[in-house]
Backbone as JSON, one array per atom type, in Angstrom:
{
  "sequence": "XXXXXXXXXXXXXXXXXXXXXXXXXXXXXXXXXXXXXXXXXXXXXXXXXXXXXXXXXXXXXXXXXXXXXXXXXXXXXXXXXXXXXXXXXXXXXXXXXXXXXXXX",
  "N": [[-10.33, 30.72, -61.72], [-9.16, 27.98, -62.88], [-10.49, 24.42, -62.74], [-9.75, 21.45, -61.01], [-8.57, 18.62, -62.76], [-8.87, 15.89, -61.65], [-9.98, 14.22, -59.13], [-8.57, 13.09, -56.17], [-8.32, 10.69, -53.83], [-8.85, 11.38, -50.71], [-6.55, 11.87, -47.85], [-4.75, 9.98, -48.79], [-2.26, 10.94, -50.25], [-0.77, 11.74, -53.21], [2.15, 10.86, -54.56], [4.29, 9.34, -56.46], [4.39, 10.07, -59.66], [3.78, 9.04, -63.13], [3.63, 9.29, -66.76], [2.55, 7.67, -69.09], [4.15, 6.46, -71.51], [4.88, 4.17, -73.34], [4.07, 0.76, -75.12], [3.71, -1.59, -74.15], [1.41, -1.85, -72.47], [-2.51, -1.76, -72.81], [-3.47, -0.17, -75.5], [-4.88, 2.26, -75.04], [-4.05, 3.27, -72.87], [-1.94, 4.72, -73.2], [-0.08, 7.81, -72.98], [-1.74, 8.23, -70.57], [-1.89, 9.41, -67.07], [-0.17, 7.46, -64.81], [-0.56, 7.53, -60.48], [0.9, 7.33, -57.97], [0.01, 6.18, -54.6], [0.23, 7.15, -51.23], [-0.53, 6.82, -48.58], [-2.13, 6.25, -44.96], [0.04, 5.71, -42.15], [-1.55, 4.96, -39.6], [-3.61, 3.38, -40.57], [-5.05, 1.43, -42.98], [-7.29, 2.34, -44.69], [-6.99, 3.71, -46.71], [-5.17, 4.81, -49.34], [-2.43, 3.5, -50.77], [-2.03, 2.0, -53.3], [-2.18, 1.75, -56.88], [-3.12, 4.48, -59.15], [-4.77, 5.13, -62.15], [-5.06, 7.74, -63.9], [-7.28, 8.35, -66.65], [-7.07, 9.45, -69.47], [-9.73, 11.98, -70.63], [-10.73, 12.81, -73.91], [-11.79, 15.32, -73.98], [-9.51, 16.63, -72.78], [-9.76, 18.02, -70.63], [-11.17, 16.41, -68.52], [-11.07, 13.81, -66.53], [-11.11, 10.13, -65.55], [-10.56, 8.42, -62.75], [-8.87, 5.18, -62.12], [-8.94, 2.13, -60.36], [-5.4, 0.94, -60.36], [-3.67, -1.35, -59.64], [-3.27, -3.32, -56.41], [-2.21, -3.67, -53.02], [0.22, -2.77, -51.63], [2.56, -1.39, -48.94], [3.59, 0.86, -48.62], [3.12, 2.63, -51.23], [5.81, 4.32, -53.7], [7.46, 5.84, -55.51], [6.81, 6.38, -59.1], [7.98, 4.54, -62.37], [8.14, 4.32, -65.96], [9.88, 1.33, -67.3], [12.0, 0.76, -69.92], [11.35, -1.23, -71.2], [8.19, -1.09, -70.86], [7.24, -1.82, -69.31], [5.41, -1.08, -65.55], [7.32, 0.13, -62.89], [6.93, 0.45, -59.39], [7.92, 1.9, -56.75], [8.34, 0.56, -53.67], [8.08, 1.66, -50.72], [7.27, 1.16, -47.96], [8.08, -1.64, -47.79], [10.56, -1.85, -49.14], [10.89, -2.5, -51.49], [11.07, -2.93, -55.33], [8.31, -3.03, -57.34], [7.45, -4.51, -60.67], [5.37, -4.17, -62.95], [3.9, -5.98, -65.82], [2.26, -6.01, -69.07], [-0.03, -9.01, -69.54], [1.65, -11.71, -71.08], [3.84, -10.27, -71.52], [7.19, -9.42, -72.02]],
  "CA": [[-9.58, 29.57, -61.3], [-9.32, 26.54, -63.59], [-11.23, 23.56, -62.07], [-8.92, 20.1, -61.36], [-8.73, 17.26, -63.53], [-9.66, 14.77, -61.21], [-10.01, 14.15, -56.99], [-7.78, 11.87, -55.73], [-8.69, 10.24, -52.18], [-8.29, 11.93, -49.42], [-5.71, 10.74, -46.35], [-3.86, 9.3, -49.43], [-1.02, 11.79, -50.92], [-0.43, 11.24, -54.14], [3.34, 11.07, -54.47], [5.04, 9.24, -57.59], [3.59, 10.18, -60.86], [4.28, 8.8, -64.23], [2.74, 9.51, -67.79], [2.96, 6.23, -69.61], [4.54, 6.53, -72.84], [5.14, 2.74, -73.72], [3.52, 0.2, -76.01], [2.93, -2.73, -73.94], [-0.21, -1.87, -72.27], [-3.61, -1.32, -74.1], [-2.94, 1.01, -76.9], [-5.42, 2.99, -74.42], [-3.3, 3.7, -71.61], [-1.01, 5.87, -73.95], [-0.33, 8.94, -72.72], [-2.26, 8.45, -69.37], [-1.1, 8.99, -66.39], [0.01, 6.6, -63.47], [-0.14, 7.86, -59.87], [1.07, 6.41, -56.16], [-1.25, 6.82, -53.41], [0.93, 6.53, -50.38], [-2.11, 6.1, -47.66], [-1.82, 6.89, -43.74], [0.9, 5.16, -41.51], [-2.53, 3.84, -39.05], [-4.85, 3.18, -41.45], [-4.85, 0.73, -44.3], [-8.52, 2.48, -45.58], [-6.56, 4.95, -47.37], [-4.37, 4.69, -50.22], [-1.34, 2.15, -50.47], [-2.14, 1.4, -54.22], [-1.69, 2.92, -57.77], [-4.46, 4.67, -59.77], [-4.52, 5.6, -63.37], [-5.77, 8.9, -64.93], [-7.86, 8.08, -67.87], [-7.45, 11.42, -69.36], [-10.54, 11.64, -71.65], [-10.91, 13.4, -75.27], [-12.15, 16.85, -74.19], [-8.26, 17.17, -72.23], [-10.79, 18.92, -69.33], [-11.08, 15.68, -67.43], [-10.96, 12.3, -66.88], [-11.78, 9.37, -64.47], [-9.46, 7.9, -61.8], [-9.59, 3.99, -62.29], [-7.82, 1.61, -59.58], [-4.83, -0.22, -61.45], [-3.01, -1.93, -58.52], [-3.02, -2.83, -54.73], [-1.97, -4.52, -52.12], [1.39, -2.1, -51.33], [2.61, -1.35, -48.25], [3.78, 2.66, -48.97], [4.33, 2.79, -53.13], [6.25, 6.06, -53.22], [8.05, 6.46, -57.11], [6.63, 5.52, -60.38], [8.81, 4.82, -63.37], [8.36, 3.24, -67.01], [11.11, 1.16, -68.08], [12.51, 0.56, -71.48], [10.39, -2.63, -72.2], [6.89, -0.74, -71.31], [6.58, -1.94, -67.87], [5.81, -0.15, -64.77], [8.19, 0.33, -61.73], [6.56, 0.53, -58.36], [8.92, 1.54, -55.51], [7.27, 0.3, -52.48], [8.81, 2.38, -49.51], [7.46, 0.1, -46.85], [8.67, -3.4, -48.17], [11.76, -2.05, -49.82], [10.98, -3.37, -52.9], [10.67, -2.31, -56.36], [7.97, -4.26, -58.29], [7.31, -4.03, -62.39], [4.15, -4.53, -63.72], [4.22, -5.84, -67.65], [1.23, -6.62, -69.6], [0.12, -10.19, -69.77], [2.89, -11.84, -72.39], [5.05, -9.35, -72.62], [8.14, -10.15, -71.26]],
  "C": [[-9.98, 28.38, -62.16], [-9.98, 25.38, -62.71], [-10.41, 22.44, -62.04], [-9.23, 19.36, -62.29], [-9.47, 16.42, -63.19], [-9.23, 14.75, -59.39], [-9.41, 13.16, -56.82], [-8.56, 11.71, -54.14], [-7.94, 10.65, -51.69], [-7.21, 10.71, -48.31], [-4.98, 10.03, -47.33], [-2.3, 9.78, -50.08], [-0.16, 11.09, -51.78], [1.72, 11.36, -54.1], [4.21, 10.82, -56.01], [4.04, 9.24, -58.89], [4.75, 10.12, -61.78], [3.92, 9.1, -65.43], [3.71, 8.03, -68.73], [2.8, 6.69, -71.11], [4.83, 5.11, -73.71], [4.08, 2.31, -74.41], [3.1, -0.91, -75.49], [1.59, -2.96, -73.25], [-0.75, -1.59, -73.59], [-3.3, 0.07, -74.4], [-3.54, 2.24, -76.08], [-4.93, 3.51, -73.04], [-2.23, 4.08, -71.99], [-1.34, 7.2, -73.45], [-1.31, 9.39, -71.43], [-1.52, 8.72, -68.18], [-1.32, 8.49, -64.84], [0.06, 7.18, -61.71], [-0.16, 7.32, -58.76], [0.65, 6.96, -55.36], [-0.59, 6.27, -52.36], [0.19, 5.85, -49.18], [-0.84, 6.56, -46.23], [-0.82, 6.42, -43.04], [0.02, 4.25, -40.75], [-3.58, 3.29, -39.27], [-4.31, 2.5, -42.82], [-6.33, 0.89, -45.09], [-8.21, 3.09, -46.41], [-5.21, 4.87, -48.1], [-3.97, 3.51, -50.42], [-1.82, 1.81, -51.68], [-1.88, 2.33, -55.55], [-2.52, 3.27, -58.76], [-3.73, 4.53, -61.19], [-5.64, 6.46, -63.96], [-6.17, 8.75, -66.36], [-8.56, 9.54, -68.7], [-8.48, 10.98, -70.78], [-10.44, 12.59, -72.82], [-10.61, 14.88, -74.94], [-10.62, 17.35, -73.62], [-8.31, 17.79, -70.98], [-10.73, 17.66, -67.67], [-11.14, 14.36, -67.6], [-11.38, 11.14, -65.68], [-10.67, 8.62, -63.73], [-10.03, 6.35, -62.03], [-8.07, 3.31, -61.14], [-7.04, 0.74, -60.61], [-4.06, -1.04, -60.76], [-3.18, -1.8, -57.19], [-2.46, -3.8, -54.05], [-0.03, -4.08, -51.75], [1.39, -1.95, -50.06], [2.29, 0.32, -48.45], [4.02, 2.75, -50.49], [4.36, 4.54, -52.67], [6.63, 6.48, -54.42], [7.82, 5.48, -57.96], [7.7, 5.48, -61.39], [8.16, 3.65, -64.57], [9.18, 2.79, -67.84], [11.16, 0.91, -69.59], [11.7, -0.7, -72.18], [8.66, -2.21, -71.57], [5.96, -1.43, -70.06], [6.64, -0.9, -66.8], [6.28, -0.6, -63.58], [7.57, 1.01, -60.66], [7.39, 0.19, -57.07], [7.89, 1.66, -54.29], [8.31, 0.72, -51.18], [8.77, 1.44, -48.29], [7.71, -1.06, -46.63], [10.05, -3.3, -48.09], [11.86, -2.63, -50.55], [10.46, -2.91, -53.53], [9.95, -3.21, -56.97], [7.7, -3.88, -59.47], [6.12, -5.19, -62.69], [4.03, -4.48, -65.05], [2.95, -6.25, -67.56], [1.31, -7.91, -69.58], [1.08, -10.67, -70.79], [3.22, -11.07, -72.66], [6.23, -9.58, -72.02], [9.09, -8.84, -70.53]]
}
């Protein structure tokens, strides 16, 4: 049996995953990828934010790093055409886009 990549937090269920192909983040968050941690319905200890897989060299594994929070439910990632990311937030009803500092 192959061994995972990486452990996500429990009580969180990962849901929208992205692999970031864009240019406006750091040149280092090419080819990583983005994932939504939906978290419990009575509990706000658990999830509700959006990691990022920092896949490392060897391709074997990598380190989960927090890259956003303060969501209600994020549920689908997307990266649009200008290199931002698209965070549909299920329990707001609202989509938000995260660009790099100055990028427009």
């Amino acid at each position: 049996m192959t061994p995972p990549v990486a452990f996500l937090e429990p009580h969180s269920s990962a849901d929208g995953i992205a692999f970031y192909t864009a240019d406006s983040f750091r040149e280092n968050y090419r080819g990583d990828l983005f994932v939504a941690l939906w978290g419990q319905y009575n509990s706000e200890r658990h999830g509700r934010r959006v990691v990022r897989l920092d896949l490392l060299a060897d391709g074997k594994s990598c380190r989960v790093v927090d890259f956003a929070a303060g969501f209600d439910h994020p549920l689908a990632l997307l990266v649009d055409p200008d290199g931002g990311l698209l965070v549909a937030d299920w329990g707001r009803g609202v989509i938000y886009r995260i660009q790099a500092r100055g990028r427009p």
